[in-house]
C-alpha positions as CSV (number, residue, x, y, z in Angstrom):
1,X,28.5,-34.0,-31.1
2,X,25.7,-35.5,-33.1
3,X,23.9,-36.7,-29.7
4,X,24.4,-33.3,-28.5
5,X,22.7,-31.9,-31.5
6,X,19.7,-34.7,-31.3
7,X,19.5,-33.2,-27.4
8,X,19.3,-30.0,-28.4
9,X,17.1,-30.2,-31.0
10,X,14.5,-32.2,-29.0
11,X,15.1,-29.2,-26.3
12,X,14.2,-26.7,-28.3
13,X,11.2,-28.5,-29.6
14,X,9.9,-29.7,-26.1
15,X,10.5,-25.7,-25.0
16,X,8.3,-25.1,-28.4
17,X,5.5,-27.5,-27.5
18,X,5.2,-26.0,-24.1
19,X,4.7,-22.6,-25.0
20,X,1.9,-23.8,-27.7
21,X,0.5,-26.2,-25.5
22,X,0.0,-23.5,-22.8
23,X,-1.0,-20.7,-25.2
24,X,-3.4,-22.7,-27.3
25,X,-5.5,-25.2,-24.8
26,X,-7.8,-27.9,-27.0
27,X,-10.9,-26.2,-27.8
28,X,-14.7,-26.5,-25.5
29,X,-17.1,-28.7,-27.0
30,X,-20.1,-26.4,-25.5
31,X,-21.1,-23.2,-26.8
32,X,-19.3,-20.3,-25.1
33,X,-20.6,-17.2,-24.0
34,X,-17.9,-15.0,-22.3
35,X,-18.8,-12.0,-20.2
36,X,-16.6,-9.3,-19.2
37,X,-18.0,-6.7,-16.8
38,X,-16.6,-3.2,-17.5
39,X,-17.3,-1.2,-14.3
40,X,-17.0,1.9,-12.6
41,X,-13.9,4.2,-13.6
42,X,-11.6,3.7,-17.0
43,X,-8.2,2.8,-15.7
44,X,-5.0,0.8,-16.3
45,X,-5.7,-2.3,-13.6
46,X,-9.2,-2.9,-15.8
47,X,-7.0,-2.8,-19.3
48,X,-5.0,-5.7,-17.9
49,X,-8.3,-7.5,-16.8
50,X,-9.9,-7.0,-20.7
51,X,-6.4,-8.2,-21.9
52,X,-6.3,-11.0,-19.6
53,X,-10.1,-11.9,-20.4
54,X,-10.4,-11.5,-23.9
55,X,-7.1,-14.1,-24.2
56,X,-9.1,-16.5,-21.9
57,X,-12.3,-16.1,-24.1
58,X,-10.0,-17.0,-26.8
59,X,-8.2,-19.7,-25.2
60,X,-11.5,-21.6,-24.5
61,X,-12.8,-20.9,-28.0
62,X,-16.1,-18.6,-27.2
63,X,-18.4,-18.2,-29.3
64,X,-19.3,-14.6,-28.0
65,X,-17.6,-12.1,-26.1
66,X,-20.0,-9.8,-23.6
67,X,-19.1,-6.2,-22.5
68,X,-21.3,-5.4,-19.1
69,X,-21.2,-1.6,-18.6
70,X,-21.7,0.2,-16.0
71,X,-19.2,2.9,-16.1
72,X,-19.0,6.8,-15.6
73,X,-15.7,7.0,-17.8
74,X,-12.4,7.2,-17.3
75,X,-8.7,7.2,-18.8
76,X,-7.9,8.1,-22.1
77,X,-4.7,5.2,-22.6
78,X,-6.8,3.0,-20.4
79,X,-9.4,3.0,-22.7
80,X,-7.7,2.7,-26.2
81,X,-5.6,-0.5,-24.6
82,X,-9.2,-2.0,-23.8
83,X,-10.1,-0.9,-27.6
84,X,-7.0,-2.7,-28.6
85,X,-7.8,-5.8,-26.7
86,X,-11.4,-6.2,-28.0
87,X,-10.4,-5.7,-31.7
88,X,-8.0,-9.3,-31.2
89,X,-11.0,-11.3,-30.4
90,X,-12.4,-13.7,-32.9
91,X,-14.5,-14.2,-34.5
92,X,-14.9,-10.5,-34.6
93,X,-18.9,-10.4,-35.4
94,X,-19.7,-11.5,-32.2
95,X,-18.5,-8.6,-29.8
96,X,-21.4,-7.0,-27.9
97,X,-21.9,-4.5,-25.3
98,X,-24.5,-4.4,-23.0
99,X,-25.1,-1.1,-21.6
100,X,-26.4,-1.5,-17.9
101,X,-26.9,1.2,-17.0
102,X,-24.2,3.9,-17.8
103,X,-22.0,4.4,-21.0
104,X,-20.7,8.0,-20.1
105,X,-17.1,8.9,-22.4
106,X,-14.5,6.3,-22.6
107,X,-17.5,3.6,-22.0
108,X,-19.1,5.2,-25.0
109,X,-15.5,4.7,-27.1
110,X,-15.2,0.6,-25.8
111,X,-19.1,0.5,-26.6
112,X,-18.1,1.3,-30.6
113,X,-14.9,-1.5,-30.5
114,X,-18.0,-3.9,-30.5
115,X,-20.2,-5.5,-33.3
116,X,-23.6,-4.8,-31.2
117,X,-24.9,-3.2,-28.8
118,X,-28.1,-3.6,-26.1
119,X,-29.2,-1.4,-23.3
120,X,-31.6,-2.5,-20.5
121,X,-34.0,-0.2,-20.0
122,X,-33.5,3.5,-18.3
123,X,-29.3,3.3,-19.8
124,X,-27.6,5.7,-21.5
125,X,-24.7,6.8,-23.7
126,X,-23.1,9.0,-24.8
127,X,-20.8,12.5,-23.0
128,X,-18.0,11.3,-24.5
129,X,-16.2,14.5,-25.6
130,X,-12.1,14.0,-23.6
131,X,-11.6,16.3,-21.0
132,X,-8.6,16.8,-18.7
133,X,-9.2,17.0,-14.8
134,X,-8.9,20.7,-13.3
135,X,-5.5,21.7,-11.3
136,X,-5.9,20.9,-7.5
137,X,-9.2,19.2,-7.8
138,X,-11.2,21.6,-10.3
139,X,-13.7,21.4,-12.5
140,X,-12.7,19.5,-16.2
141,X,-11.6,21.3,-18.5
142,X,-11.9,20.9,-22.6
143,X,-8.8,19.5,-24.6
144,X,-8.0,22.1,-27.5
145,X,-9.6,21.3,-30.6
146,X,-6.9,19.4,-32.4
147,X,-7.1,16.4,-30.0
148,X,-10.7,17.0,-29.9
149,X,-10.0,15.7,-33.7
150,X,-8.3,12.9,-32.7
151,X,-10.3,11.6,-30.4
152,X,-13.2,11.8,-32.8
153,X,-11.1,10.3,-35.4
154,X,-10.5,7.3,-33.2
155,X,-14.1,6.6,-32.6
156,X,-15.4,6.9,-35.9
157,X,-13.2,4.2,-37.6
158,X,-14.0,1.9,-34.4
159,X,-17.5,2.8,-35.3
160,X,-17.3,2.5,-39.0
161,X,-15.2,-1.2,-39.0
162,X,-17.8,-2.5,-36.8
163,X,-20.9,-1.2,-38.2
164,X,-22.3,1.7,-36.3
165,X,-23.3,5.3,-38.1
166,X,-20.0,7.3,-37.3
167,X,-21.9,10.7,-37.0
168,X,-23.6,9.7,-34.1
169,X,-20.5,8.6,-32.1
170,X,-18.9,11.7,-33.4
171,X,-21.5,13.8,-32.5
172,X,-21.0,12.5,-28.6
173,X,-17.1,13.5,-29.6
174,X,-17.6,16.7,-30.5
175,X,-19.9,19.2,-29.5
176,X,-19.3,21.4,-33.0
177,X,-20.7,18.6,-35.2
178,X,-24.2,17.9,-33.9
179,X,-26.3,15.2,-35.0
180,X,-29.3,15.7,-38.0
181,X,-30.9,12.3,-39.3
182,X,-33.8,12.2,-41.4
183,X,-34.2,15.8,-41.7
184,X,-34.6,15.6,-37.7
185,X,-32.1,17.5,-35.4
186,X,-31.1,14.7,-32.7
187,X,-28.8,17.2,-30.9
188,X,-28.0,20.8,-31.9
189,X,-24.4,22.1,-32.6
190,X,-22.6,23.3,-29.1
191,X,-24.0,20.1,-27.4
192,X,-22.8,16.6,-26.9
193,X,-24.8,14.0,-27.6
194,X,-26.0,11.7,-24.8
195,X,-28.4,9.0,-26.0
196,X,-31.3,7.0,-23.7
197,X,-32.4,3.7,-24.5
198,X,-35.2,4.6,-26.2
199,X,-33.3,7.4,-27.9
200,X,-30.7,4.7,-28.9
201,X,-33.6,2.3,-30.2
202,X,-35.2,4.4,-32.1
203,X,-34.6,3.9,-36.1
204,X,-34.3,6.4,-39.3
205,X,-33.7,6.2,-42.7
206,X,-34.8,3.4,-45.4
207,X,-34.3,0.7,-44.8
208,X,-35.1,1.4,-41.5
209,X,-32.4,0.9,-38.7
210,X,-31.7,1.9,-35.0
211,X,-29.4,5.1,-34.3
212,X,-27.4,3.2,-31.8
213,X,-28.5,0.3,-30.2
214,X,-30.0,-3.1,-31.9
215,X,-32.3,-4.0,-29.3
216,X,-33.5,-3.4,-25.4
217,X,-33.2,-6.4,-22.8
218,X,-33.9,-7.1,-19.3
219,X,-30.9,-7.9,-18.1
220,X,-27.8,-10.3,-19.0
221,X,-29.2,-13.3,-18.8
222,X,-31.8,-12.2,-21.5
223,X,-29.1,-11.1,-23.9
224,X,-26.7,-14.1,-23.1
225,X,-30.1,-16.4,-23.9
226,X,-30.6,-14.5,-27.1
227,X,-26.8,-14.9,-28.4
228,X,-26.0,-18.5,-27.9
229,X,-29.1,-19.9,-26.6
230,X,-30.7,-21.7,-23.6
231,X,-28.0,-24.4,-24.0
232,X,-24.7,-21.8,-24.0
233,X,-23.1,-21.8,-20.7
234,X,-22.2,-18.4,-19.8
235,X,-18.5,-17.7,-18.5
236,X,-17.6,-14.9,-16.1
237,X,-14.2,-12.8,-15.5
238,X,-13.4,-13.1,-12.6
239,X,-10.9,-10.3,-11.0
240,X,-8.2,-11.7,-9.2
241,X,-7.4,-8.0,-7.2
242,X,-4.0,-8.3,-8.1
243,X,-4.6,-5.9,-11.3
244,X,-3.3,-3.5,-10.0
245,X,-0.3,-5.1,-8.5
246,X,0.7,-6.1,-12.1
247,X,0.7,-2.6,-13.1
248,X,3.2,-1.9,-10.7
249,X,5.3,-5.2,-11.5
250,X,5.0,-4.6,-15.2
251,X,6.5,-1.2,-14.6
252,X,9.3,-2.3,-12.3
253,X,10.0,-5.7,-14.5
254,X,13.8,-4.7,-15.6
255,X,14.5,-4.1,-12.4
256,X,12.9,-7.8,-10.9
257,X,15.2,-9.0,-13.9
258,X,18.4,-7.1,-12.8
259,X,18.0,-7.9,-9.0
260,X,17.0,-11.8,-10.2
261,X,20.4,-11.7,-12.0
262,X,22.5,-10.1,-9.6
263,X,21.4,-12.5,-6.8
264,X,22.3,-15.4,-9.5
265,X,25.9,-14.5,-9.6
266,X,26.2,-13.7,-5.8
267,X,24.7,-17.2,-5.3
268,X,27.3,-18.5,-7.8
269,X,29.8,-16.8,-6.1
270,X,28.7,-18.3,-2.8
271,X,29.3,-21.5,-1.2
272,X,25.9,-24.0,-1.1
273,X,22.5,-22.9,-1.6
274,X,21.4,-19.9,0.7
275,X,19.8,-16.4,1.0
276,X,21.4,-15.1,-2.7
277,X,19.5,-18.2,-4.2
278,X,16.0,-17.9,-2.9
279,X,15.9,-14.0,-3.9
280,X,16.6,-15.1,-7.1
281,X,14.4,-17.4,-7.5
282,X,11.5,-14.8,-6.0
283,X,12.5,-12.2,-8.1
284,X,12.2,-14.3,-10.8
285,X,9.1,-15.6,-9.3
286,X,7.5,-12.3,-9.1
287,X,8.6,-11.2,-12.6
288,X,6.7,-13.9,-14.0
289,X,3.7,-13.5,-12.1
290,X,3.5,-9.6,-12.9
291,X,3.4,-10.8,-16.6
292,X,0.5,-13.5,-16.0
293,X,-1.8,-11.3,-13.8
294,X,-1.0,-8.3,-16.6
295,X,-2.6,-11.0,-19.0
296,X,0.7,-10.8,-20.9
297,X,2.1,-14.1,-20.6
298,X,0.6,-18.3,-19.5
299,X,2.7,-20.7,-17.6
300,X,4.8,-21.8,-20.8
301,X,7.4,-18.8,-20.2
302,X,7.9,-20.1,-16.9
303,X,8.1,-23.2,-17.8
304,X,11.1,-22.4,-20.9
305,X,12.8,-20.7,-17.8
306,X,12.9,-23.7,-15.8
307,X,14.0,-25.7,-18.6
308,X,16.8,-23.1,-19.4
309,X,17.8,-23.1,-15.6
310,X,18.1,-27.2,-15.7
311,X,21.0,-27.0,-18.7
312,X,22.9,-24.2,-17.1
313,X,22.8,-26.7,-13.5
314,X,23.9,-29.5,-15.8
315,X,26.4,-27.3,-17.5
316,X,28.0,-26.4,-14.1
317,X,27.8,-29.6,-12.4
318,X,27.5,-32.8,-14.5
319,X,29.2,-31.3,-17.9
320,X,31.6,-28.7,-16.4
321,X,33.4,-26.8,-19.6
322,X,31.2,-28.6,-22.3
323,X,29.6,-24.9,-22.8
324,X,26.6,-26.3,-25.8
325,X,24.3,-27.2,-22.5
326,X,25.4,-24.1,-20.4
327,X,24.8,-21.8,-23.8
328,X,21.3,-23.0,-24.6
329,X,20.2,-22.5,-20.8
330,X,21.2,-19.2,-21.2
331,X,19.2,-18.3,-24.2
332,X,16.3,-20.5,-23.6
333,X,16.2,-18.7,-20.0
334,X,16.2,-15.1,-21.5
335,X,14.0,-16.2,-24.7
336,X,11.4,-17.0,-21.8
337,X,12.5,-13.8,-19.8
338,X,11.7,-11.5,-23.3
339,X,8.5,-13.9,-24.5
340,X,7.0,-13.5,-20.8
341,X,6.6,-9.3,-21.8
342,X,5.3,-10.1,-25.2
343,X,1.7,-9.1,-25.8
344,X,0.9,-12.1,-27.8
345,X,-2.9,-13.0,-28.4
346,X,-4.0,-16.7,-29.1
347,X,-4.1,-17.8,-32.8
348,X,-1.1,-15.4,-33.3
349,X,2.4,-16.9,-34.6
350,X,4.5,-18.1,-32.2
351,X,7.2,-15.6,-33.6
352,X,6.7,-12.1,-32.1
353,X,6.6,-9.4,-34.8
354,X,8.6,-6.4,-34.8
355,X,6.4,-4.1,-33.1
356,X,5.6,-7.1,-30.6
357,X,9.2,-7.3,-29.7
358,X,9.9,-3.2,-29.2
359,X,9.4,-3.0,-25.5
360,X,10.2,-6.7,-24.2
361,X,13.6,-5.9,-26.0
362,X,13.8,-2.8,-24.4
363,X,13.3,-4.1,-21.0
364,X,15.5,-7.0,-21.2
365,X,18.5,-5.0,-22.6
366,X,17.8,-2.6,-19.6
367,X,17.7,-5.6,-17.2
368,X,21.1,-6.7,-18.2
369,X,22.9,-3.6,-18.2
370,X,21.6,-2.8,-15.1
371,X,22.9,-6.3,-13.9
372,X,25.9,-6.0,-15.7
373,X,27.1,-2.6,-14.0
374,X,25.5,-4.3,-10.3
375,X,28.1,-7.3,-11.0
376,X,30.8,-5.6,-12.0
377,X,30.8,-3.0,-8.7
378,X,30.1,-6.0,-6.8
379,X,33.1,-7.9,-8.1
380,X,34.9,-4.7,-7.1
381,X,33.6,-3.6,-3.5
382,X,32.3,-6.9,-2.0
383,X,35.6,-8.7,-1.5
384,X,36.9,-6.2,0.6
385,X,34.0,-6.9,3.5
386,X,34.6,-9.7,5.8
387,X,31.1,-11.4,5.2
388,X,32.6,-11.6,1.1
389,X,35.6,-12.2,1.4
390,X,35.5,-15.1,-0.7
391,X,34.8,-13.5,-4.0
392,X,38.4,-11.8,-3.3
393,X,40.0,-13.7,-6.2
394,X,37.9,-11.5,-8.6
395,X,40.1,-8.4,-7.4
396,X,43.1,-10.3,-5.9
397,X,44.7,-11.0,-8.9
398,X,46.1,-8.1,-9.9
399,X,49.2,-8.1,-12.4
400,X,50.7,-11.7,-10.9
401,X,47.2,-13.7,-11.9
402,X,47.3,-15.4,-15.1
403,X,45.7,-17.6,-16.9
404,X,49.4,-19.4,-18.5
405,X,48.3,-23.3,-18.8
406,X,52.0,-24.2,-18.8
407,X,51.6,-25.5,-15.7
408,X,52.3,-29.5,-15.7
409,X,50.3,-32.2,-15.1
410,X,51.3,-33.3,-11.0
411,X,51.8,-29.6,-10.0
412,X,51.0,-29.0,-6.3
413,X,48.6,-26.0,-5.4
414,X,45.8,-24.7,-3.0
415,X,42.8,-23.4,-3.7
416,X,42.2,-19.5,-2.4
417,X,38.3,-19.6,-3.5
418,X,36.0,-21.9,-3.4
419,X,35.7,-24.0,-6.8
420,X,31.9,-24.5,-7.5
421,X,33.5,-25.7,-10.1
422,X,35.6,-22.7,-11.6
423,X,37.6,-20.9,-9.3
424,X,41.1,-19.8,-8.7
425,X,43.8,-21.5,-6.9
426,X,47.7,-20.7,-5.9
427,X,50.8,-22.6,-7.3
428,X,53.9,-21.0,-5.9
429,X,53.7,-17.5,-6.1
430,X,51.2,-17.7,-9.4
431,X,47.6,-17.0,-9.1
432,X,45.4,-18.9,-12.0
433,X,41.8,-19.6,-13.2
434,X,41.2,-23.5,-12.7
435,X,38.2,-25.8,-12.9
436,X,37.2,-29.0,-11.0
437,X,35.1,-31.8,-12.4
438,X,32.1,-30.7,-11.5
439,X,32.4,-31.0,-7.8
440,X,33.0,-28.4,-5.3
441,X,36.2,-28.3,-3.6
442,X,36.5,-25.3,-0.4
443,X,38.9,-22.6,-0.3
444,X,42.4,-23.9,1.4
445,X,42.4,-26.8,0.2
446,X,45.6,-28.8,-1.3
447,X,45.0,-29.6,-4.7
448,X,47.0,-31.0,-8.1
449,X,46.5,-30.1,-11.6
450,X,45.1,-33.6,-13.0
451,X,45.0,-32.2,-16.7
452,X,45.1,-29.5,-19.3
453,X,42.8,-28.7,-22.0
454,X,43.8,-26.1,-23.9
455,X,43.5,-22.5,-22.0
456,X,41.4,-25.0,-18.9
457,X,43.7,-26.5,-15.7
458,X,41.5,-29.2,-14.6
459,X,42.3,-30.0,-11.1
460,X,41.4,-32.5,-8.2
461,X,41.9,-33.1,-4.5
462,X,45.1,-33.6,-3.5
């Protein structure tokens, strides 16, 4: 038992070192500059590429994270998961947006989640009061007033915690508020504000400072030079068109759990390796790569998976009825299953909080329910086609199986399902669980008990 515990112990700290290794790589020597275009429409497939971007910015240590906008708007959720993402980066004073050439509504809102912003010349930004699109194709129409509020609510403290005057986003929020600085009416009450870039530029108050934006530039390359330097070396995201794929996967991830499961057990139930294994091990497959092109998860969930997969194979087949290895397999293999969904952000503990944990618990629980009940009617229905036939000792039993062990040592029996290596064999006219020593031994075949431990009949070839 002590070597056991060493083993498992070292287990759990390789699984550890893994998933730390591939969520924290060793940092870049050169001077980062990350750039993460945000184009055209707001929507959920470009919150999984800011999520997945800002995590690589942070994985290779950047020194500066880069919006490029160019957008006309978009989705309301869309946008405060972008928000979300952006606020995780560090260090937190070097956020920018670069405003090339549209900022219109949700753009305006992921434009405040920064430290800075630029504009090339002939942007603007602003028309960011929420609408909701008109039935059957008409025209938007104007949320009521209370989530008017609460939109404007939401962009002021992004505003506010990262340094931008709050009445001016507010005033492109709500069209009730309009905008007086200086004693000078920027934009009248009834109107939304919509700023150019010289209207963004331009500055009030004592000391002086711009309305909006710190400063005009060219282009990117002009602002990139201007935050790290000639020297920085400039890092794109680059979409890998699967985005919005991994929406769909994300969604559908209890049930790539529950069909991965079911598969499992039909696999275990089944002589060989055949069709039941390799679903499992794409559904598995896909599962984990919906949760790396979501930006949810790296390769070390994947790899704790494997790792569990290896004890539960050495469980069944080197160290049948041992149980410690098969035990761990199973946890280690749904610890990476539920750590895979978890939204975790480089620099953050290893231990999910609470409100990290919320939905990945959620969607496991449902996965295994849902493969619980699958089992279960299998175990029930399946025998009784010819194609499964040999899972019949899961219904077969009826009131005559048992699982007595006062069978002796010598007794003569044959197998009536296949032992891979549990199974159930026939002694007479009794029907009872029994194990092999790890190998596999077919249906029919004549067999003696060759020991008994405890509530186990250990058996061999006859």
């Amino acid at each position: 038992m002590r070597m056991w515990h060493f083993f498992t112990r070292a287990i759990f700290t390789l699984a550890l070192t893994l998933t730390a290794q591939a969520a924290e790589p060793v940092a870049a020597t050169a001077k980062i500059v990350y750039v993460l275009p945000i184009r055209d429409e707001i929507e959920e497939s470009l919150a999984y590429q800011v999520r997945r971007g800002v995590k690589e910015a942070m994985d290779m240590k950047a020194s500066a994270l880069v919006l490029h906008m160019n957008t006309p708007g978009g989705k309301g959720h869309s946008m405060q998961e972008i928000m979300e993402s952006i606020a995780k980066f560090s260090p937190a004073d070097q956020t920018y947006t670069l405003i090339d050439k549209d900022a219109f509504s949700a753009g305006a809102f992921i434009s405040a989640s920064t430290r800075h912003i630029y504009m090339v010349p002939g942007s603007k930004i602003g028309a960011a009061s929420p609408v909701i699109m008109g039935s059957q194709g008409g025209a938007p129409q104007e949320l009521a007033p209370k989530f008017v509020s609460a939109y404007a609510s939401m962009i002021r403290a992004a505003a506010e915690q990262n340094g931008h005057n709050p009445l001016v986003f507010e005033a492109m929020v709500n069209k009730q508020k309009g905008l007086v600085l200086d004693g000078k009416e920027i934009v009248a009450k009834g109107d939304i504000l919509t700023l150019t870039t010289q209207e963004a530029t331009r500055t009030y108050g004592k000391p002086a400072k711009p309305i909006l934006a710190e400063g005009v530039v060219k282009d990117l390359d002009e602002l990139t030079k201007k935050i790290g330097g000639e020297s920085a070396k400039v890092v794109t995201f680059e979409a890998t068109g699967y985005e919005k794929v991994a929406r769909f996967l994300t969604m559908i991830a209890p049930l790539l759990m529950t069909a991965g499961l079911i598969c499992g057990y039909l696999e275990f139930k089944t002589p060989g390796f055949g069709i039941f294994g390799i679903l499992a091990i794409v559904c598995f497959a896909i599962f984990f790569l919906g949760q790396y092109v979501a930006g949810l998860s790296g390769y070390g969930p994947l790899l704790l998976f494997l790792l569990g997969l290896i004890l539960i194979v050495v469980e069944i087949f080197l160290v049948p009825g041992l149980l410690l290895p098969g035990i761990t397999g199973l946890l280690l293999a749904l610890a990476a299953l539920l750590y895979a969904m978890v939204d975790r952000y480089p620099g953050e503990s290893l231990v999910p909080s609470l409100a990290q944990l919320q939905e990945p618990v959620l969607n496991l629980a449902l996965g295994m329910i849902l493969a619980i009940i699958g089992v279960a009617l299998l175990a029930s229905f399946l025998p009784k086609t010819m194609t499964f036939s040999h899972l019949q000792h899961a219904t077969v039993a009826g009131p005559s199986m048992t699982t007595n062990t006062s069978l002796p040592v010598g007794s003569a029996g044959v197998t009536i399902t296949l032992l891979r290596p549990a199974g159930t064999a026939r002694f007479g006219d009794r029907i009872v669980d029994v194990v092999s020593d790890g190998t596999y031994i077919e249906k029919d075949t004549p067999i003696i008990v060759d020991r008994v431990e405890g509530m186990r009949i250990v058996v061999r070839v006859a």
